[in-house]
Structure formats: structure tokens, C-alpha cells
C-alpha angles and dihedrals in degrees: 000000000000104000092045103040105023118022102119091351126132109242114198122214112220104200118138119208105270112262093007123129095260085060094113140100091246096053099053095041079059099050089046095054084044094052101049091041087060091048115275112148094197147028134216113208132186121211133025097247089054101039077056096054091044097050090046086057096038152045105209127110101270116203098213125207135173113209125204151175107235117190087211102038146042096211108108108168122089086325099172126048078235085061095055105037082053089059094044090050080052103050114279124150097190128022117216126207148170108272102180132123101254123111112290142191094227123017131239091252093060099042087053095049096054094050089055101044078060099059088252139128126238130211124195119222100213130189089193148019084257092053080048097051089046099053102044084049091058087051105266115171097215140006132232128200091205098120104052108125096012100094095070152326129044108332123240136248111215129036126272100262090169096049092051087054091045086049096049092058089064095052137340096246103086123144121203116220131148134083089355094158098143131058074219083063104039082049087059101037081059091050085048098072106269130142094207142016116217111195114187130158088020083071110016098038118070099169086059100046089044096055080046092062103042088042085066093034091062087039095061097035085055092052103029087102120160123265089306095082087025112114116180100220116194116184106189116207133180101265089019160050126208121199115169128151112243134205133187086330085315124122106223099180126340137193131201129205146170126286095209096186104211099054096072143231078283092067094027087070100036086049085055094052089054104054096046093047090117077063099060107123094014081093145042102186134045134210128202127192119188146172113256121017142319115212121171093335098308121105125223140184117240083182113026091192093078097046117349108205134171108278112259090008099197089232102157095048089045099050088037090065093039097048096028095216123090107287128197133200134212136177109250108242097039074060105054088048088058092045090048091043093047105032114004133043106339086048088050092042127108106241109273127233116311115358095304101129088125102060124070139157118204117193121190117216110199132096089342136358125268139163149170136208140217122194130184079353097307131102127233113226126182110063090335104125095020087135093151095067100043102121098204115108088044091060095248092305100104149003118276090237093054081062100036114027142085084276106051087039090056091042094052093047085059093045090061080042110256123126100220131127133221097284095040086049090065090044094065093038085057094059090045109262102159102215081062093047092052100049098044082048089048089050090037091057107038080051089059098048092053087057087047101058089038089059093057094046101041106017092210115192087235133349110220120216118209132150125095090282104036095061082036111136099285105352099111088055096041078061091040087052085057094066089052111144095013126134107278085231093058103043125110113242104223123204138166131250118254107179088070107188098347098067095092091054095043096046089047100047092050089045083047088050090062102041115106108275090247097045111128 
């Protein structure tokens, strides 16, 4: 059943709030029918008497579960046999249950074992790998990741995504559930490695979603201040040119133009100006992230192949005159590090290993090869991050992104004689070709050896991957297969970017915020 009905499906927990209006029969059969109209291939139900109610409605596979309160132990779901061959009778096609390792009033084994002897399938609900390991030794069927950051201490706000790779390298059938609240994280949580990407209370739970949302509406109504707290933040790329007015991490409006390359950093900014006219008065500061250095105010190319630009072009003092406030300047990918620290992936992530939650490395996989690091909470700026152009594992013959990047990918595509670029690269690797697979395994590989050796230079709490080809489908796993078998304290934790395209302009516009009121 897995491989025809679940297998990278959307499953929807219907599980009303206890004791809320939609408590009923009626409620979560209709969530259930409207689930599964808009596409979901599964359902997760809690109870006998509503995975009853639900099988009798529908035809989907249900994962049942009975949850309770126990005065000698903390283990809620589906915590008796009696439990699980009462969901069976019901309806139920597989039986959940929790799978940690807490006293219990019937152990994993013999759950297990009662579900099989059914003709059912079982899935463990797992708070860690060892939990994992446990449970598919005892012969589960599938693994959940439900439980992580529910057996002590403060609990989480985003899903593990580390815990469901780490999983997925022990079997394929690995189901994501957990704190799934964003079609951003249920996207990640996919990329991740799972089979499967379970979403409750974001969809069943009204009451839930609804305290989400005014929590942010209060949020921004607290912040959205008036041009006091406003940074214009420009991040300036190789095709294009991002503006966008930025408050407190968040994006209030944005613009995107054209990089024609041959006009020239002159006409870049003036084009800039231009566009955000309508702005003029919402800020008083100005950030700018670019490709290449800044050094004394004036901007440089390390590789003039992705932006040529005049050398120590004199760029503070040139916007500072256009725009009129203090302006500061970054290099793009320094700045994305700081967004992603700040407000994407390193400040949703769990803290790493140690007490390292200062430090970070973020390394951008695209055309090149960038990266910026933070450590002790502050980021490094001059050459600091520049990955792409270590010449290391090339023995001093060539630059690490002329082996690893979008560019080498498309021209050695050519070379074995196929006409593809990056991202078609990944789509024939994706239906098997093996010229594609090779070369998204080479890039993978020599990727994951850079992170390797940055985590034993620098021990950074997390290294965030972000770029076109580094959140590619699969990319960041195919790194993660190459530290198989490595000491878990030594090994590099891996996790994807979450700010997209909007990580340099929110990493420069924080970084402007801070800088002196006259700095130019």
C-alpha cells in the first residue's frame, strides 16, 4: 500500500481541538471528505468511535490512533493492543502508535505483533533516530517523526527536519509530522527525505490557525512603525536586481529589475532610484548586498564572470548621494548568512550540538558558489565566506565552483555531449539518465566535502544551504549520504535555507539597522 497510495502524498489529520465545537462526528467526517477532495491521499483519525465514522464516509487508506491520559505513564498514543485492534475493528488501515522509549503498558514488540497478525500495517511515532532504529527492529512498517520535541524540555517550532533525513537513511518509509504549519515547511520537510508529509492542526484546527495568524497580525501592527525602524535593502545579482522595504526581517513591498550587464553599477543604482521613487521618505537607511567585496566603500569582483564591474568601484559614496540617508554595503551572500541566522533557518532551528547557536556558516549553491559566516552571533565581512574560490580540493588548478556549481554542472553536461542546463540536469537525473545522476552525485560530493572540512575549521552549530542547486530535489541528501558512518560530533548539520530569494535583503536591511545613524 505504501508504494501505490502514499508514497509523496499529503496525508490530513483530522483531529479537532478536545472539547471544541468541531468535536463531533459530523466536523471531522467533513474534514475528512474535504481533505481528500482537495487531494489528500490519506488521513490520520483519532478515536474508535471517529475513525468509524470516517471509514464508513471514505475510501482512502486512515492511520488510526487512540490518544489518553495515563496516571503511570507519559505515553498517550495508542498506548494498549486493545487500543489498536479497536481501531483496526473500526477501520482502520494502519494502527500508530507511540513508539519512545518511556515506560509503557504494552511494549512496541507486541503492538507490533497484533497489528500484523490483522493484516494490518503499523507506523511508529518516534521522538528520536533511536526510537527509529527500535521500532523498525521490532518490524514497523513506517516511521513517524510525530514525537520529536515532545519528551522534555521546551518544545520546538518548526519541524525536524534533521531528525526526518537522519531517519530516511535508515528506510524509505519515513513520514513527516510534527509542527508542519507552511506549505514552505511541508515543502521542506519533502526535500527533506520523507515519503510522506502528514499537516494537522494548520488545516483541522481552526482555533490553532486562528491564534497563528493574530498572533502575526499583532506582531506586524506592533512593528509596522513609520520610516524610523524602514531600511531600503537592494541586493544586486547577476540577471537581476532586488529593492524591497524591510521592517523588523519583514519584507513590506519589493521590486525586481533587470541587471543589464553592460550598463554598469552607474546605471544599476540609478535604475534603482528610479524604481523606488514612490519610497522616497518610507526610509532613512539603505543596504546593499553584492557579489564580490566591499573594502573601504568601494566594491570589487573576485570573479568577474558573474558581474564584471569596474575595480574599487566608489558605491557608498555613490548611493549615498543617489538615495541621500547612510547606506551600507555587503557582500550577498555575507548578508544572506546574517538573514538566514537572524530570521530564517539558523533562528527555527533546534540548537545544534554543544552551545554553538551562535555560530553558522551558510553556503549558496547556484551559478557559483558563495557563503557567509556568523560567529559568536556576528557576522565576518571582507574575503570571509568566499567558498567558491577555495582552490583546495583541485590541487591548486582551479577554483572549487568551476568543479561544483551550475556552471560546471551545464558544461559538463556539454562535454559528454548533452545540451542541458542545471535544472534540466536535475530533471533527467530525476528519471534516471546516468550522465545526470553522475554529475548531480560529483557536485553533490565535492559540496559535502567543502562543509566537511568547514565544519572542522570553523564547528558551526548548522550550515545553511541555500542557491538553486543546493535546495534542488535531493541535492541536500545526496551531501548528507556522503557523512555516513561519521562520528555524530563531527559531522556537518545540514539544513536548508528558508528566506529563498529574499535572504540577501533581509540580511542587509537588519545589518543597515544597526549601522551608526552618519555612516556612509
Amino acid at each position: 500500500m505504501f508504494a501505490e497510495d502514499l508514497k509523496n502524498s499529503l496525508i490530513v489529520s483530522c483531529q479537532p481541538v478536545p472539547d471544541g465545537p468541531t468535536d463531533t462526528a459530523d466536523f471531522v467526517v467533513g474534514f475528512a471528505k474535504a481533505a481528500i477532495d482537495a487531494g489528500a491521499r490519506a488521513l490520520r483519525i483519532e478515536s474508535v468511535a471517529y475513525v468509524a465514522a470516517v471509514r464508513a464516509a471514505v475510501t482512502v487508506p486512515i492511520i488510526g490512533i487512540v490518544k489518553r491520559d495515563l496516571d503511570d505513564s507519559a505515553v498517550r498514543i495508542t498506548p494498549f493492543v486493545a487500543d489498536a485492534e479497536a481501531l483496526m475493528a473500526a477501520g482502520a488501515d494502519i494502527v500508530a502508535f507511540d513508539a519512545t522509549d518511556r515506560p509503557r503498558p504494552a511494549s512496541v514488540e507486541a503492538l507490533v505483533q497484533a497489528v500484523k497478525a490483522r493484516g494490518k500495517l503499523t507506523m511508529a511515532d518516534c521522538s528520536s533516530l533511536e526510537d527509529a532504529r527500535r521500532a523498525l527492529a521490532a518490524g514497523a512498517d513506517v516511521v513517524g517523526t510525530t514525537l520529536s520535541g515532545y519528551v522534555g524540555g521546551p518544545e520546538p517550532v518548526d519541524p525536524d527536519l534533521d531528525l526526518i533525513a537522519a531517519m530516511r537513511r535508515l528506510t524509505p518509509f519515513v513520514i513527516a509530522e510534527g509542527r508542519i504549519r507552511t506549505t514552505e515547511q511541508a515543502a521542506a520537510a519533502a526535500r527533506a527525505g520523507a515519503y510522506a508529509v502528514v499537516v494537522g492542526s494548520a488545516i483541522t484546527r481552526t482555533e490553532h490557525v486562528t491564534a497563528w495568524f493574530r498572533d502575526a497580525v499583532t506582531s506586524a501592527y506592533g512593528s509596522r512603525t513609520d520610516q524610523e525602524n524602514a531600511v531600503l535593502a537592494i541586493d544586486i545579482g547577476g540577471t537581476k536586481t532586488m529593492a524591497a522595504l524591510v521592517v523588523g526581517g519583514e519584507v513590506v513591498e519589493d521590486i525586481t529589475v533587470p541587471t543589464r550587464r553592460e550598463d554598469g553599477p552607474d546605471a544599476w543604482l540609478a535604475g534603482i532610484a528610479e524604481a523606488t521613487r514612490s519610497w522616497t521618505g518610507r526610509y532613512t537607511r539603505v543596504g546593499i548586498a553584492v557579489t564580490g567585496f566591499i573594502e573601504d566603500g568601494h566594491w570589487s569582483a573576485l570573479n568577474p564572470a558573474t558581474l564584471n564591474i569596474p575595480h574599487r568601484y566608489p558605491l557608498l559614496s555613490r548611493a549615498a548621494a543617489l538615495f541621500a540617508v547612510p547606506v551600507l554595503a555587503v557582500n550577498d551572500a555575507q548578508a544572506a548568512a546574517w538573514g538566514e541566522f537572524r530570521f530564517g533557518a539558523a533562528a527555527s532551528a533546534p540548537r545544534g550540538r554543544g552551545d554553538r547557536g551562535g555560530n553558522l556558516v551558510f553556503v549558496t549553491i547556484s551559478t557559483g558558489i558563495g557563503g557567509g559566516i556568523v560567529i559568536n552571533g556576528r557576522p565576518l565581512d571582507g574575503l570571509a565566506g568566499h567558498f567558491g574560490l577555495i582552490r583546495g580540493p583541485s590541487a591548486g588548478r582551479s577554483p572549487l565552483e568551476d568543479l561544483t556549481s551550475g556552471r560546471w554542472m551545464a558544461a559538463e553536461a556539454a562535454r559528454l555531449g548533452h545540451a542541458a542546463t542545471a535544472a534540466e540536469i536535475f530533471t533527467w537525473a530525476g528519471e534516471g539518465a546516468p550522465w545526470a545522476k553522475e554529475i548531480v552525485a560529483q557536485s553533490a560530493f565535492r559540496a559535502a566535502t567543502l562543509c566537511r572540512d568547514i565544519q572542522m575549521m570553523l564547528d558551526p552549530g548548522v550550515i545553511v544551504i541555500g542557491g538553486g542547486i543546493g535546495l534542488a530535489d535531493g541535492y541536500i541528501e545526496r551531501m548528507r549520504r556522503t557523512f555516513d558512518g561519521m562520528d555524530a560530533r563531527v559531522t556537518p548539520r545540514l539544513v536548508p535555507a528558508l528566506l529563498g530569494s529574499r535572504a540577501g535583503v533581509v540580511g542587509v536591511a537588519s545589518l543597515a539597522a544597526e549601522m551608526p545613524q552618519r555612516q556612509t
